[in-house]
C-alpha positions as CSV (number, residue, x, y, z in Angstrom):
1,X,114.4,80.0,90.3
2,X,115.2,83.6,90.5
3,X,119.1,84.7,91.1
4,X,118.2,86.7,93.6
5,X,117.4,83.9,95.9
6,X,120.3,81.4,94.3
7,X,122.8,84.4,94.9
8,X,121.3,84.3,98.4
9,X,120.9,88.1,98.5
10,X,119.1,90.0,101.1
11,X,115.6,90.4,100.1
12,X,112.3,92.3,101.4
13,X,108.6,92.0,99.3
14,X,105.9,94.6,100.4
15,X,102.9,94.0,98.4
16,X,99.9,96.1,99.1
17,X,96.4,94.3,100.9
18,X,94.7,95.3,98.2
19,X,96.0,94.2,95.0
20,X,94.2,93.4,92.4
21,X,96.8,92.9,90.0
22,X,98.8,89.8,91.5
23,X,95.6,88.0,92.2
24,X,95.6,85.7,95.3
25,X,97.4,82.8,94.2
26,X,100.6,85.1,93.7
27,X,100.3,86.3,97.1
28,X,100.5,83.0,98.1
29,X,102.9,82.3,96.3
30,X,105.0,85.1,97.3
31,X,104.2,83.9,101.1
32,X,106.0,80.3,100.3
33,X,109.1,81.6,98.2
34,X,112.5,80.1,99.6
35,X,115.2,82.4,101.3
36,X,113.1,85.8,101.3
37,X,113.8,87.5,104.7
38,X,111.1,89.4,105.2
39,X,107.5,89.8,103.5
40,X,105.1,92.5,104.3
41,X,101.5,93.3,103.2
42,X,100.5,96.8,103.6
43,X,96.7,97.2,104.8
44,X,94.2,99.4,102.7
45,X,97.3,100.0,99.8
46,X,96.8,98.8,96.2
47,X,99.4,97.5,94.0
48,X,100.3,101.3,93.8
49,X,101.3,100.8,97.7
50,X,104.1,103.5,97.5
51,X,101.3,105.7,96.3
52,X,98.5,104.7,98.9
53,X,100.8,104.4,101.5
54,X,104.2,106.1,101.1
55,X,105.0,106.3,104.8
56,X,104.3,102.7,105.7
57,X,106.5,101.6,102.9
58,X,109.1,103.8,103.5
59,X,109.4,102.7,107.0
60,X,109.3,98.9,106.3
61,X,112.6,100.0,103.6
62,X,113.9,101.9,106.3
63,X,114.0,99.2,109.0
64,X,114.9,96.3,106.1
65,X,118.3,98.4,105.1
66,X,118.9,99.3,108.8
67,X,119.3,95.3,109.7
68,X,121.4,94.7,106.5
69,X,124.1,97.3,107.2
């Protein structure tokens, strides 16, 4: 298990619709991962999603930091 979730820190995965690199049994897996608070797929971005799709990722870090302060 990763120490990020043992450590119980505060934890947001964006991955992009689109990709191709994690295949679809990693999204799934990502999807079942213990003690994540918050997942987020960004439609029509790639794996690249802070390329495709630099505002809707900065706005998902945005609200995610907002809630942990």
């Amino acid at each position: 298990m990763l120490q990020a979730f043992v450590a119980q820190i505060p934890t947001a995965i964006v991955y992009g619709e689109n990709d191709r690199s994690i295949g679809p049994v990693s999204t799934i897996n990502l999807k079942n991962l213990p003690d994540h608070d918050e997942l987020h797929m960004i439609k029509g971005a790639g794996h690249a999603a802070w390329k495709n799709k630099p505002e809707e990722l900065h706005l998902i870090l945005y609200k995610f930091l907002l809630k942990e302060n």
